[in-house]
Structure formats: structure tokens, C-alpha cells
SELO-275168 format. One record per residue (C-alpha): x, y, z. Coordinates in steps of 0.5 Angstrom, whole numbers. Layout:
<nuvos>
X:Y:Z;
...
</nuvos>
This chain:
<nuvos>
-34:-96:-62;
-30:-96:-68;
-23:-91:-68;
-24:-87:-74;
-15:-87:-75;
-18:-93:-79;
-23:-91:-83;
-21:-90:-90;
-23:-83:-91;
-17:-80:-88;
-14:-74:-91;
-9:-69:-88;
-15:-65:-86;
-18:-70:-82;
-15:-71:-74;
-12:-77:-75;
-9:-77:-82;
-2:-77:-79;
-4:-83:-74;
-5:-87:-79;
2:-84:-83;
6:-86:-76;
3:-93:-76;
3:-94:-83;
10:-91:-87;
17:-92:-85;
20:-89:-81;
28:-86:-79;
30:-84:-72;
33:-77:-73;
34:-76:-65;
27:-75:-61;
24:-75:-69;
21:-79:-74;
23:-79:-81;
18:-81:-86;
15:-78:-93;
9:-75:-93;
5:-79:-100;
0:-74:-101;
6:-69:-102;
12:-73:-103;
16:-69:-98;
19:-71:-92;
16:-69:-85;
19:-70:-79;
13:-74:-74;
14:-71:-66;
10:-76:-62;
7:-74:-56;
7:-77:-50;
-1:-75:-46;
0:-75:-38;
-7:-74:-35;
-12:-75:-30;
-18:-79:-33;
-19:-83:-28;
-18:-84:-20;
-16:-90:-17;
-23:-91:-15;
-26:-90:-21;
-29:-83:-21;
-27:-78:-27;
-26:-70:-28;
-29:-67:-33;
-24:-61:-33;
-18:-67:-35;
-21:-69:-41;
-23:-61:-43;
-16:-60:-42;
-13:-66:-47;
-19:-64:-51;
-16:-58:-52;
-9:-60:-54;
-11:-66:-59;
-14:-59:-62;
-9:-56:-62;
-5:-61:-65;
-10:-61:-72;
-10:-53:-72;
-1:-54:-72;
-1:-59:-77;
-6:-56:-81;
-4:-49:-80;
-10:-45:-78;
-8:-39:-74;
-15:-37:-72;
-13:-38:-64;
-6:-37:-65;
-4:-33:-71;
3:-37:-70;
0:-42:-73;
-2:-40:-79;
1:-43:-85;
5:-46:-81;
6:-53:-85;
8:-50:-91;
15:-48:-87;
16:-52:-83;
16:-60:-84;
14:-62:-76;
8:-66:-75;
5:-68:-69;
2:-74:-66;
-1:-76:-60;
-2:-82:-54;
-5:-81:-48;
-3:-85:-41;
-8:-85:-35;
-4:-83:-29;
-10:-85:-25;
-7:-78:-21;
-2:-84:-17;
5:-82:-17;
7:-89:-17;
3:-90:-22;
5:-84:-27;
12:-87:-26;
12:-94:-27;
8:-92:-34;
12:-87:-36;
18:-91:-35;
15:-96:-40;
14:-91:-45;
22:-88:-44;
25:-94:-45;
22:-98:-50;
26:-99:-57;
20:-97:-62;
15:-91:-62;
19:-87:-58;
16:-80:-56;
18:-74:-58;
16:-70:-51;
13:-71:-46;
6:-66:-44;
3:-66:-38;
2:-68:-31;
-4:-66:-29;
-2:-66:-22;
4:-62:-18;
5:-69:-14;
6:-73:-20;
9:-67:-25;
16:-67:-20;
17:-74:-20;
16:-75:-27;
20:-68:-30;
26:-71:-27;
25:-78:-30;
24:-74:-37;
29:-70:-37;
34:-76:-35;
32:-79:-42;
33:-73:-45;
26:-71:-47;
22:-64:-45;
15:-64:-41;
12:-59:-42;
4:-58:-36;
-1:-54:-37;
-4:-55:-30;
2:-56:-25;
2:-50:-21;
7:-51:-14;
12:-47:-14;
17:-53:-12;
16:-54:-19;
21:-47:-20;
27:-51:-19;
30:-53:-26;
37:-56:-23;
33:-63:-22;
28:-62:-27;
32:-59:-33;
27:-60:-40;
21:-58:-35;
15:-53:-37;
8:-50:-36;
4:-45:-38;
0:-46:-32;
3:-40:-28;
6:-42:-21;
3:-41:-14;
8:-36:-12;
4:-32:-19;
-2:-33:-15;
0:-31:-8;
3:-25:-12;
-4:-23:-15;
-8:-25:-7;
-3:-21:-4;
-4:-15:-10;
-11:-16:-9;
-12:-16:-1;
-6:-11:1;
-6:-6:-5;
-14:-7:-7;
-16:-8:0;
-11:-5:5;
-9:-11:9;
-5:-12:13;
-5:-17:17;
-7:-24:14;
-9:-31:17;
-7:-36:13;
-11:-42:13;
-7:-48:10;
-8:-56:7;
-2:-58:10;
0:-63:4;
4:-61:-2;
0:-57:-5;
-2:-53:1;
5:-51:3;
8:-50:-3;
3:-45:-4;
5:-43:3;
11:-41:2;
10:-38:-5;
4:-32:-1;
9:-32:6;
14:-31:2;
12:-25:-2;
8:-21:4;
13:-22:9;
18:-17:5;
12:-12:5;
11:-12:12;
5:-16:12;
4:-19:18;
2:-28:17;
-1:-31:23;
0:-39:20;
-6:-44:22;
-6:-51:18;
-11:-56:17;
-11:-63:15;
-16:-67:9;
-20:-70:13;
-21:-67:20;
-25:-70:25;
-31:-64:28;
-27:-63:35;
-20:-62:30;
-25:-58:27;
-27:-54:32;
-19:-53:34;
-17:-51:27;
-22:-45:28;
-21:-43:35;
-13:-42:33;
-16:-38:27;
-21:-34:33;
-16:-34:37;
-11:-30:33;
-16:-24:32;
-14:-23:24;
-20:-21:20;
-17:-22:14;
-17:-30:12;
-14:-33:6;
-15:-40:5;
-11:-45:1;
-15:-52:-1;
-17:-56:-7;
-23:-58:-5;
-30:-54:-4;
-31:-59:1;
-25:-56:5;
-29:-50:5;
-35:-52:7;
-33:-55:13;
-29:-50:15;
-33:-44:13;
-39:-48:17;
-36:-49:24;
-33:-42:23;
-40:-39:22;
-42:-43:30;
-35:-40:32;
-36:-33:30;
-31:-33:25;
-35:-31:19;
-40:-25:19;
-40:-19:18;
-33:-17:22;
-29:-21:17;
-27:-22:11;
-26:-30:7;
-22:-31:1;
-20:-37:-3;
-14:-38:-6;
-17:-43:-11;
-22:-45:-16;
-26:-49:-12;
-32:-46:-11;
-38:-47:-17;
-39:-41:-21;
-46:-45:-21;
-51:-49:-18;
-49:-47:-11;
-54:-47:-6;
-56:-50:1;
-61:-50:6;
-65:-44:8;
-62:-42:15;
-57:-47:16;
-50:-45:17;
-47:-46:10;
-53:-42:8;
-50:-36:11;
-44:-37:11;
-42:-37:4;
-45:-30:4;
-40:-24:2;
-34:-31:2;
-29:-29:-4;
-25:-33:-9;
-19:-32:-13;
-18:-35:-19;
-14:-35:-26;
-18:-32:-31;
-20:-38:-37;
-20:-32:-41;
-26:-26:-43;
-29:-24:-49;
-26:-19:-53;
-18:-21:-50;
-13:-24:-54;
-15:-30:-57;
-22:-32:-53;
-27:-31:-58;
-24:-35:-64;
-23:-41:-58;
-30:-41:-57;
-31:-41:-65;
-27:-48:-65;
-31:-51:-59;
-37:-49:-63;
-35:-52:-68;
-33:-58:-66;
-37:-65:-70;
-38:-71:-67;
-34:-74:-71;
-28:-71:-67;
-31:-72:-60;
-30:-79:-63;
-24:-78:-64;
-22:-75:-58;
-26:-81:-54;
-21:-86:-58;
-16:-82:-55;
-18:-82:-47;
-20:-90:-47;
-26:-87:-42;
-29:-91:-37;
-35:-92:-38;
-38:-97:-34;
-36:-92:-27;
-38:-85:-31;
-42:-82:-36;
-42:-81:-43;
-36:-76:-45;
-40:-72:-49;
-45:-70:-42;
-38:-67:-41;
-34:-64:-46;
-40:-60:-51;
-38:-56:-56;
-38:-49:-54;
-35:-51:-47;
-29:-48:-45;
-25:-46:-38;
-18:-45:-36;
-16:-52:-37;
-17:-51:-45;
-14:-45:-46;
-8:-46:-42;
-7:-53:-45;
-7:-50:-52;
-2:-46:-50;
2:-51:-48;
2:-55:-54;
3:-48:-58;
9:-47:-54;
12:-54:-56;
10:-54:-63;
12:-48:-63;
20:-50:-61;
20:-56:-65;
20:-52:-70;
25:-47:-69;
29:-53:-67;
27:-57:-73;
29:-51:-78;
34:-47:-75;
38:-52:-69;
37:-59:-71;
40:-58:-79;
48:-56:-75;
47:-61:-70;
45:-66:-74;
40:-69:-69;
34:-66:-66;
34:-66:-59;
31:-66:-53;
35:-60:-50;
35:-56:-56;
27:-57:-55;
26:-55:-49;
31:-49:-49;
27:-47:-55;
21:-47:-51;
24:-44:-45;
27:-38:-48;
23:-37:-55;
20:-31:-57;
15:-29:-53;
7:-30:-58;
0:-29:-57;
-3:-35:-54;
-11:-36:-53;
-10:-34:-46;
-6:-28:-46;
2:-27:-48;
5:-33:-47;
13:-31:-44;
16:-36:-40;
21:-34:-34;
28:-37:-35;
31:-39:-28;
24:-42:-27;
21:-44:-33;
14:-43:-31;
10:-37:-34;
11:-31:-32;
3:-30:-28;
4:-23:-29;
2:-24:-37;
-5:-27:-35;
-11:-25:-31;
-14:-27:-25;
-20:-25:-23;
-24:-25:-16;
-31:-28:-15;
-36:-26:-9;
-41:-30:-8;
-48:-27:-6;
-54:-30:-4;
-59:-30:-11;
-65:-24:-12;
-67:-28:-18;
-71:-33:-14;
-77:-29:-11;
-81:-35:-8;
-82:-35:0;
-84:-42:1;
-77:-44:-1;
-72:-47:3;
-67:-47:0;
-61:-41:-1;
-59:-40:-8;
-52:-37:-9;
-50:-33:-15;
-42:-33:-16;
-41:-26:-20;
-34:-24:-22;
-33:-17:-19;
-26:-16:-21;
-21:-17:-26;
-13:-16:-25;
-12:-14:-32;
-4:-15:-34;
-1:-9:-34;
4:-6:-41;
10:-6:-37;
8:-13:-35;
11:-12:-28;
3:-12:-25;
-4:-12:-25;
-9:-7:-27;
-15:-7:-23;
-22:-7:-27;
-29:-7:-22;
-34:-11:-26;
-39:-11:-20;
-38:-8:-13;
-36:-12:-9;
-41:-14:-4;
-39:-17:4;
-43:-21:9;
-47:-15:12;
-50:-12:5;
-43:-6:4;
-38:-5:0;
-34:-4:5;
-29:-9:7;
-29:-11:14;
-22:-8:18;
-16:-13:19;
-16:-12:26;
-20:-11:32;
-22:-4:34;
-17:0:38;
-17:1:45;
-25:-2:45;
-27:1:39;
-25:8:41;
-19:8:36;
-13:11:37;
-12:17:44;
-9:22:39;
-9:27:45;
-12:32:42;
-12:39:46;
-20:38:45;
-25:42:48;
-20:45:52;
-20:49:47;
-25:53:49;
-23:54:55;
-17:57:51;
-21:62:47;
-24:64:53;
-19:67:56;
-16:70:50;
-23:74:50;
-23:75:58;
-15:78:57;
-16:81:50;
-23:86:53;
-20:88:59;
-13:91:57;
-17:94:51;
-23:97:57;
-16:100:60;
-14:102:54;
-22:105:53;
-21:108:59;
-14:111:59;
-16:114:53;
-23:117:55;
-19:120:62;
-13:122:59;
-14:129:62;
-14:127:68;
-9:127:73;
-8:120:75;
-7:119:68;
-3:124:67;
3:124:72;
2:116:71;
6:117:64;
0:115:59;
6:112:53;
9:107:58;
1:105:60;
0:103:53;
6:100:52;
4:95:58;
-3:95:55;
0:92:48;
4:88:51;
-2:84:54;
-5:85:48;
-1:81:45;
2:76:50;
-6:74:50;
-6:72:42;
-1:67:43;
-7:63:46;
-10:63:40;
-4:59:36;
-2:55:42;
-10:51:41;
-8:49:35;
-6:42:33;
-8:36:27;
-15:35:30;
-18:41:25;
-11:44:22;
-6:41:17;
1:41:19;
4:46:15;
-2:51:20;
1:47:25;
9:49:23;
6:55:22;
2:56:29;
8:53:32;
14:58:31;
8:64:33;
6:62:39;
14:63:43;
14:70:37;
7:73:41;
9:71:48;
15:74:48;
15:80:43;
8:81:49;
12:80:55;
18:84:53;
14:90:51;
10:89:59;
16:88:62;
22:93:58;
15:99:60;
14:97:68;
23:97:68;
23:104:64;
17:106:68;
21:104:75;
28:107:73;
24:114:71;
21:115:78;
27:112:82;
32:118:77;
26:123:79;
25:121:87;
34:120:88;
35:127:84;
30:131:88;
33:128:95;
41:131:93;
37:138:92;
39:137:84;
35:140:78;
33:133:74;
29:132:68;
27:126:66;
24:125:59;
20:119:56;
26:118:51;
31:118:56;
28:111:59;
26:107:53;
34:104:51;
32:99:56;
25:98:52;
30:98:45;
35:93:48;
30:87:50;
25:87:44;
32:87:40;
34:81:44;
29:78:43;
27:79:36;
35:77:35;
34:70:39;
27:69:36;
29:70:28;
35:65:29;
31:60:32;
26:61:26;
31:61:21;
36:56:24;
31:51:28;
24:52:27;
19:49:31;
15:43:27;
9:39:29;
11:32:29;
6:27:33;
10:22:36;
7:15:38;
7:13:45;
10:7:49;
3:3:49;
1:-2:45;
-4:-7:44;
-3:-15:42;
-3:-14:35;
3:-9:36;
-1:-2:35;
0:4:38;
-5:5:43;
-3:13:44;
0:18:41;
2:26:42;
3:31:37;
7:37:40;
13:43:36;
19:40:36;
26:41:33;
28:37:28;
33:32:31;
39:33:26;
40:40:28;
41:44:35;
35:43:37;
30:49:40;
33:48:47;
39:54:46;
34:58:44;
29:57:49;
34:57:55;
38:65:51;
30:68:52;
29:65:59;
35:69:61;
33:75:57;
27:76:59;
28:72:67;
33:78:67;
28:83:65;
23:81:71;
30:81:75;
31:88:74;
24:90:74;
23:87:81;
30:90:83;
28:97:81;
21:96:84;
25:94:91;
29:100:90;
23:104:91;
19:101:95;
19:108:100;
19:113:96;
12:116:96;
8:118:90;
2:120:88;
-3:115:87;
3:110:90;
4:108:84;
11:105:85;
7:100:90;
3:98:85;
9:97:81;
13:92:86;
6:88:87;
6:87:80;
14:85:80;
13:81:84;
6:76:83;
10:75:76;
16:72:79;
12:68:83;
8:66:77;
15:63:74;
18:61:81;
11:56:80;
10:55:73;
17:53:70;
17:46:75;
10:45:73;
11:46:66;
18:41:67;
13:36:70;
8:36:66;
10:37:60;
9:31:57;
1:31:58;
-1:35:52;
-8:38:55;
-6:39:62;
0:42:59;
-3:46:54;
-8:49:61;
-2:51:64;
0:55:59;
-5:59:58;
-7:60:64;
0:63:66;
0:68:60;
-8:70:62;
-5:71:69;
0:75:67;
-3:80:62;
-9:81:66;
-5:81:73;
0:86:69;
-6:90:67;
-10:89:72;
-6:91:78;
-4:98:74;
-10:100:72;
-15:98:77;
-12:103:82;
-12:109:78;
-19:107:76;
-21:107:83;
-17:114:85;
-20:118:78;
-27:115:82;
-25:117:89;
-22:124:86;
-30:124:82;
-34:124:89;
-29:128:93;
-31:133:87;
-38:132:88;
-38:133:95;
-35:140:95;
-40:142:89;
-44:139:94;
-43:142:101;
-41:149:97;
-49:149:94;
-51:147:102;
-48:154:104;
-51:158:98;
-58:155:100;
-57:158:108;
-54:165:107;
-60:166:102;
-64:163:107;
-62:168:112;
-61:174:108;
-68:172:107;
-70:172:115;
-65:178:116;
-70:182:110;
-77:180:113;
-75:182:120;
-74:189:118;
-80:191:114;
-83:188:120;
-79:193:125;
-80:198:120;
-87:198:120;
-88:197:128;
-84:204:129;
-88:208:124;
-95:206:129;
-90:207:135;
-87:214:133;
-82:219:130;
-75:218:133;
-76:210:137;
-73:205:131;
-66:201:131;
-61:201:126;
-57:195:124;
-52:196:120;
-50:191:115;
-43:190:119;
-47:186:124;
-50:180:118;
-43:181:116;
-40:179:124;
-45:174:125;
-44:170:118;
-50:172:115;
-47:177:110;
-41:175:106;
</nuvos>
């Protein structure tokens, strides 16, 4: 094929006129340039030739197509620099009007061999004639570290577009290094984006190629997840893996449970083979979630047989990627305008350029069409803009002081120059790295999804679709990424919900949060059991105020005993609640509630019982030293007065000073992934104050003296006789309390760290104090006022009884004499018997 540099219709306009200038006008060394005058314009244009390092065949002979798009890309670039055309990069435009730069090109296959790429490049560096102006490429990592260096000692910039390995970072061996190709630390910052903030994962199985690339992209991830807090369980695997080492690999990634599983390789066939031998082991399916962290699954054409693993394995797998660019966004269309654009006669020239082996591949043409496009062009493009950009500036503004133009200006220029619209985003180089900065360029996440298009059941093949379902979009800041869902993403088992990080929890039951649970009902059934029997007493002592049981029982302490119950009984109501059905600011509230009730109810039961038994012990011992006494309600109700105010004054300090608050605190036991298996939600003081004990101990004392008191006057009046035997009933219910506390107070101490049984206990000894306190007070007096009834009954009985005979007798009384009256008329004058009435009254027949 006839290389179109020497066909005589070259012009400025075509890709090989200033090819053909360089081999054809003298030229002056002006440090990395040539000097040489332009003989269409007469004026002087600095010649940077270009040194192309790349991948166009493999030491076995086989070809990569993205290679040759990307060289592609930049000899485009070159024409649209030296022609000024700014229709992808607007700096460009008109360009060579100011600026006396002019770009040429050479290419050298580094066969992607190190060695190889060395012993060439060397050739190139030190030979005496065509010296280059700067070096652009490698292809790969492994080739770019050794070759930078090499560069830089020769005092020429290398500027990549596809080597991405963080330990490229290091500037100090490399000092006129670049690339516009993000690093892998770019990359696993977006994974990590993708997987933690997106997805909330927090544990992580890293599946690596232990090579170069696969640790370096390693040590990228690992080290941005660890400062998060992202738990990394590490598993290495080698190229080339027999089936058993295969077989190993997954059951380390089996055996460390993570269901999070994120892949670095550089090969779909990695992924295939352990994609299929993690289905066999249950790795992939509907529990986990797989993301590669690299292009390497096909956007088309991917399909495998109907059934077999990998035809069901790929399902829900995902893939992360730099974004070649979308429509609409900074300067991709007008590329793919260029592409479309492009004649045969520049394919030509660019085969011209690539020395293509077509005896192993294909034709390049098959390869690299007009319209095509893909990240290797874009950022390849940028590549070249950066340089031409910084040689400019270098040529114009550094080179006319120095009196030569150098490599280390040029690549400073490059490094640290104004940041400029690229075909793929901002380009803006990071100066202690001199790699692109990856927040200023796309990602995106692809989900591989079995294909609806085919509808034919007879198929035995399993077609996969590879859709983009997320775009991280750089932020404006350009700190970050913003997330744009283009498609749900859909997972192994047909959801849109990701699978969890972790194993279940406790066997699927999660986490045993303690909750008081159905006890609960238990709670408001004591509550309604208490509450309806101090409000039936009260009904009752209402009802029978009238009577003398009530009466002499002094009804104002009966129903300050009766409220106090009353209110003991609502402290249930909020000792239920906790976070299982209310927030924490009801149970803050809830909390403090609960010790209010329960001892404004206990004071108010316990000052009326005190009072109540002081009064009797004043009447009764006035009584006994035969002295006039009168004691009055008022006169007892300073006890009353002086043990509600203690307890408000020490309850209104505890609120304000050191309120109890719901906090849940976790347990001791934790599983083999570090998680609390337990925890316990309970009212605590907050540690930096003083704490709920000074409280809790001064009411314990108050009130534990008041019972003291209530049961030494009950003792003191244990011989006194009274009506109804009240004070009797009195000490009995003295006494059942302090039994209550003498029990219940070690119990509470024992068991305070279960909640539920605790929360039992509690209630039940507020239920039986306010039914017992009320109960063993009322329920005598209910039994005498029904006594009283029936003796009342039998006396209206037996009263009617004698009525009814002594009518009965008078009516007997009355018969007989009419009969006597009559048989002393037929008998004679003079023979009848006068009783007088004094004779019934004798006898009890008259009254």
C-alpha cells in the first residue's frame, strides 16, 4: 500500500503535510524541537515529533482493536491541532494562527513487552538524528513504569492515556510523566462510592489478580475503604488457575461469608471461570452480589449455553467502568461527528502509520470504522491535547526567556496548565500525581441481564444484554459524583434490592433487641385490674358515704388512699413503652414519667395511711388519761404536705439536673462477623453528670421511711379496739407493703439486666401494692356495711314476725268471746265470765 506522505497532492489541509515537511526542509535543533520555515506561508514553525508507544501486536502475533482506535485518535487530534479545528476541543480553534507548534508523528510496537518497549525506546532516545519531542503512550502499566523513567532521564515528557496503576502515582522516578487516563485509586474511589454510599456495603470480599495491575488496584481500593470503616476480606487468584486452585479460590471467598464481592481482573476469561465455579459452590445467586471493577465484560454479543453455569451465573453480575463519553456531555458528539467523518484516505494514512500485520489479523478497516468510538479514543485525544496544548505555552511563553524548548518546562506545562474542556470531560491533572484527577470524568455501572428480546423457546443458547443502569456524573465542586439511575438495577433474583453484605443475624432472626414485647398486655391488664378497683371502691364509698363505716373511717383519707392507687397504677402505662412502637423522644419522655407517677401515688398511699394512723393513736391515748381531745382532719395532714413536697423537691431535681433518657446499649455477644447479636434499650442517666443513683437512693429513703412510720404507728396501735378494726386492717396492710420491698428491692437488684423480667416485676409490684393497699382497707368495710345490712334486715324481720302473731292471737281472743257471748244467752241471764283486757295484757296477747 502506497503511503499517501508521498503522493504529490499534500497540502496543509491533508495528514501528512507536515510528514513530509520534516523529511523534506532543513531543519535547526531548538532543544526537543525542530526549526524549520513552513514554504506555503514563509514563516517559521516549530516541528514537535511524536514518539507512539503502543500495543498493535502481541508476541504471539494477535492484535487489539482498542489500540489502534486509540492511536487512531490521536493522529486526529494531531490534524485538528495543526489545522486549528476546535470542533471537539474548543482550545484548538485557530490555533495555528498563534501558535508556531506543529506536530508529527512515529509509532513503535511495543509488542506489550517490557523489554521489548526498552530496547526500542532506547534506540529512539539516543539516536543522533529525528529525535523526538515527547513521548506518548504506553499502552500498559507494566511497560509505562519502566519506560517514564527512561524518558525522563533523557529529558523528554511521556504523556499515557491507558496506563492506570496507582504506582504510577510516584513522580520522584518518573519526573516528566502523565496520563489522562485516571489511576486505579480514581476507580476504587468510584467502586468504593458505588458500593458504600449507593448500596450501603459495608463488608467487602476482594477478588484479586495477584500481578502488577491486580495489586496496585488493590492497594488503591483497600487503601480508600479501610479510613471508612469498610471491612476487606482479601482473596488472591493467579492467571491461569488449574480447576482445583480454582475450586480453593472460591471456597476462601465461601468461607469468609461476605456477599459483597468485588473483582479485580483484566480478562473476561477470569471472570468466566470464576464466575462459573462460584455458581457450583453457591457464591453466585440470589444471596450475593458481584461487581467487576473493569472493562471486561462485552457491552454485546454475550451469550452461553441455555443452563449451563455461566448461563446463569452472569445474571444480576455487575461491572464498573470509565465512561467513554454520552451524548450531550462536553464534547462527545462533535467526536463522533469526526469519526463519521473520517475518508478512507485517512484510514490509509493512519495504517501507514501502525505498520499492521496483516498476515496474523484482519484488515484495520474491519477494526477501526468510521463512527466507532469508545474510551481509548477519548481519552487518547486528550492525551495529545494536553501535550499540544503545553507545548504551546511552552513555545510562546517559557522557551523565548530560556533560550530552548525543554522537556522539563513541557511537561511542567502540562502537569500544572489551565485546566480546558476535553472530548471526555475537564481535563485537570492532580500535581503531586500527575494523573487525571478521576473525580472530573464519568463512570458508569453496567448490569448484565439475560435478553427479553429473544422469544424463541427452542433456543439453547442464553443471550445477555449489558445496560448501563448507572451514571456517577462529577460533581461541580469536583470533589465527587453524583449519582443518575438510568435503569434500576436488577440483581440474580429478578429484584431491585441488593442482596445484604452479611449472612443473616442470629439465623435470620436479626438482631434480639429485647423488647418488652407482648409483656405489655400483660402490663395493661394490670393497669385496668387496678385502676377499676380503686375507681369501684371510690364508687362504693361514694355511694355509702351515709354510712357509719364510712363515716367514723374518715372518707378524706379513703380517698387520698383511693388516688394514690389510682396514680401508682398509670406509672404501668409508661414503664411499657420503649423503640419498638415509639420514638426516643416519647421514650426521654416516658422515662422520667414513670418514677413521677410512682412516687407522687406512693406518697399520697402512704402519708393518708400515716396521718390516718397518728389520728387514732391521738384520739385513743387522749381517751386513756381522761382528757377532752379533739382531733381534726387538718390537724394530720402536715405529714401528708411534708412527704409529697420531698418527693416533688427530689423528683423535680432529678428531671432538671439528670433526666432519665432512653438510650439502647449493645450486649456482650457478637457473631464472627463482629456484630452485636444483642441489645438492651433501658432509662439511664447521661454518663457526664451525676447520674440517676443520688436521686433514686434520697426517694428510696424518703418514702421507705414513710412506710417505717406507717408501720410503727400501726404497731403502736395494734391493741386499740375500734369500730370496724380499722387500725388492724391498717398494720396488715403496713406490713404486706414492707414485705413487698423487703422481696422486691433484691429481686429488682438481681434481675435488673433482663428487661422483660424486670419490667414483670415492676408492675407487679406496683399492682400489688395499689390493689393490696386498697383492697385490705375497703374490702372490711364493705363486708361490715353488708353485715350491718343483714343485721337491719333481720330486725325488720323478726319485728313483722311478732306483729303477725299478736294479730293473730287477738284475732283467736276475739272469736272466742263472740262464741261465749252467744252460748250465755241460750244458757241464761247472770251465767256469763268477763275477762278483762289486763288478762291478754299478762299473757302477751295485748300490748
Amino acid at each position: 500500500m502506497e503511503n499517501p506522505m508521498f503522493t504529490s497532492e499534500v497540502t496543509p489541509d491533508t495528514y501528512s503535510y507536515y510528514d513530509a515537511l520534516r523529511q523534506t526542509e532543513p531543519m535547526e535543533r531548538f532543544g526537543n524541537v525542530d526549526l524549520l520555515t513552513d514554504p506555503n506561508t514563509g514563516k517559521e514553525i516549530q516541528i514537535c515529533h511524536l514518539v507512539g508507544l503502543s500495543v498493535f501486536n502481541f508476541l504471539d502475533g494477535a492484535a487489539l482493536d482498542w489500540t489502534y482506535l486509540g492511536a487512531s485518535s490521536i493522529e486526529m487530534a494531531i490534524h485538528h491541532f495543526n489545522t486549528g479545528d476546535g470542533s471537539v476541543v474548543p482550545a484548538f480553534q485557530d490555533i495555528h494562527k498563534r501558535c508556531p507548534i506543529r506536530l508529527t508523528s512515529e509509532w513503535l510496537d511495543t509488542r506489550a513487552s517490557a523489554f521489548s518497549a526498552l530496547r526500542t525506546l532506547t534506540d529512539v532516545v539516543t539516536r543522533t538524528s529525528n529525535k523526538p519531542c515527547a513521548i506518548i503512550g504506553a499502552t500498559f502499566s507494566s511497560v509505562s513504569l519502566l519506560t517514564s523513567t527512561l524518558s525522563s532521564v533523557h529529558g523528554y515528557p511521556q504523556i499515557s492515556w491507558t496506563s492506570g496503576s496507582s504506582d504510577l502515582n510516584d513522580r520522584d522516578p518518573r519526573p516528566l510523566f502523565s496520563r489522562t487516563i485516571v489511576s486505579t485509586d480514581s476507580i476504587g474511589r468510584a467502586a468504593i462510592h458505588y458500593l458504600n454510599t449507593q448500596l450501603n456495603y459495608q463488608h467487602i470480599t476482594v477478588l484479586y489478580l495477584n500481578d502488577n495491575f491486580g495489586n496496585a488496584y488493590l492497594r488503591s481500593f483497600v487503601g480508600i475503604a479501610s479510613p471508612l470503616g469498610i471491612k476487606i476480606k482479601l482473596v488472591p487468584f493467579e492467571d491461569g488457575m488449574s480447576p482445583e486452585e480454582t475450586r480453593d479460590v472460591i471456597a476462601e471467598v465461601k468461607k469468609g461469608g461476605y456477599r459483597c464481592i468485588f473483582v479485580i481482573l483484566i480478562t473476561s476469561g477470569h471472570l468466566e471461570v470464576l464466575l462459573k465455579e462460584g455458581f457450583v459452590q453457591g457464591v453466585v445467586g440470589p444471596d450475593y452480589f458481584w461487581l467487576a471493577g473493569n472493562d471486561v465484560i462485552p457491552s454485546i454479543g454475550l451469550s452461553y449455553p441455555k443452563g449451563s453455569e455461566l448461563g446463569q451465573a452472569f445474571q444480576g453480575v455487575a461491572q464498573l467502568e470509565l465512561s467513554g463519553g454520552r451524548a450531550g456531555k462536553y464534547n462527545y458528539d462533535a467526536l463522533q461527528d469526526e469519526w463519521k467523518s473520517l475518508s478512507q484516505e485517512n484510514l490509509e494514512y493512519f495504517d501507514s502509520k501502525y505498520k499492521f500485520n496483516y498476515e496474523t489479523n484482519n484488515s484495520l478497516f474491519d477494526w477501526v470504522q468510521p463512527g466507532d468510538e469508545n474510551l481509548e479514543a477519548t481519552v487518547a485525544y486528550d492525551a495529545l491535547a494536553a501535550l499540544a496544548l503545553a507545548a504551546c505555552n511552552v513555545s510562546i511563553n517559557v522557551a523565548p526567556l530560556e533560550g530552548a524548548f525543554l522537556g522539563s518546562h513541557h511537561a511542567d506545562s502540562i502537569i500544572n496548565g489551565k485546566p480546558f474542556p476535553g472530548s471526555y470531560g475537564v481535563v485537570a491533572f492532580d500535581p503531586e500525581t500527575a494523573t487525571r484527577r478521576g473525580t472530573s470524568v464519568e463512570f458508569i455501572v453496567r448490569n448484565v441481564l439475560r435478553s427479553t428480546t429473544s422469544t424463541d423457546e427452542r433456543s439453547t443458547t442464553s443471550r445477555f444484554d449489558v445496560p448501563t443502569s448507572t451514571i456517577l456524573d462529577p460533581n461541580s465542586e469536583g470533589t465527587g459524583w453524583n449519582p443518575l439511575l438510568v435503569e434500576p438495577f436488577v440483581y440474580f433474583d429478578g429484584s431491585t434490592n441488593a442482596p445484604p453484605d452479611l449472612p443473616p443475624l442470629n439465623g435470620g432472626s436479626g438482631e434480639e433487641f429485647n423488647y418488652i414485647g407482648n409483656f405489655r398486655t400483660m402490663g395493661y391488664v394490670l393497669f385496668v385490674l387496678s385502676l377499676s378497683a380503686s375507681l369501684s371502691f371510690g364508687w362504693w364509698m361514694y355511694r355509702n358515704r351515709a354510712l357509719r363505716v364510712v363515716r367514723v373511717s374518715q372518707p378524706i383519707f379513703l380517698a387520698m388512699i383511693l388516688s394514690g392507687t389510682a396514680i401508682m397504677a398509670a406509672s404501668i402505662i409508661p414503664r411499657g413503652v420503649d423503640d419498638e412502637h415509639s420514638s426516643t423522644q416519647a421514650c426521654n419522655i416516658a422515662c422520667m414519667a414513670f418514677p413521677w407517677l410512682l412516687s407522687t401515688g406512693f406518697a399520697t398511699v402512704f402519708s393518708a395511711l400515716f396521718s390516718k394512723t397518728l389520728r387514732i393513736n391521738k384520739i385513743l391515748n387522749g381517751s386513756s388519761s381522761f382528757s377532752r381531745i379533739k382531733v381534726e382532719a387538718k390537724d394530720v395532714m402536715l405529714p401528708f404536705a411534708i412527704l409529697m413536697f420531698l418527693n416533688i423537691v427530689v423528683l423535680t431535681c432529678w428531671t432538671a439536673i439528670a433526666p432519665l433518657k432512653w438510650i439502647r446499649t449493645d450486649g456482650t455477644g457478637i457473631d464472627s462477623f463482629n456484630r452485636v447479636l444483642e441489645s438492651v434499650g433501658e432509662c439511664t442517666s447521661d454518663d457526664d453528670g451525676p447520674g440517676s443513683s443520688p436521686f433514686v437512693i434520697s426517694l428510696l429513703i424518703i418514702n421507705i421511711s414513710a412506710v417505717l412510720g406507717a408501720n410503727y404507728q400501726a404497731y403502736k396501735a395494734r391493741n386499740i379496739q375500734t369500730d370496724f378494726s380499722e387500725s388492724k386492717y391498717i398494720a396488715i396492710t403496713m406490713l404486706c407493703i414492707l414485705e413487698i420491698f423487703i422481696i422486691g428491692i433484691p429481686l429488682y437488684i438481681l434481675i435488673d439486666d433482663d428487661p422483660q423480667t424486670s419490667y414483670v416485676l415492676d408492675i407487679l409490684i406496683v399492682f400489688i401494692t395499689s390493689v393490696a393497699v386498697s383492697g385490705i382497707i375497703f374490702s372490711p368495710k364493705i363486708w361490715f356495711a353488708r353485715q350491718q345490712q343483714l343485721e337491719r334486715i333481720e330486725k325488720v324481720k323478726e319485728r313483722k314476725e311478732r306483729r303477725e302473731s299478736a294479730a293473730v292471737a287477738m284475732a283467736s281472743y276475739e272469736s272466742d268471746r263472740t262464741n261465749h257471748s252467744s252460748q250465755d244467752q241460750e244458757d241464761g241471764e247472770g251465767m256469763g265470765v268477763y275477762l278483762a283486757p289486763s288478762v291478754f295484757k299478762k299473757s302477751g296477747l295485748v300490748r
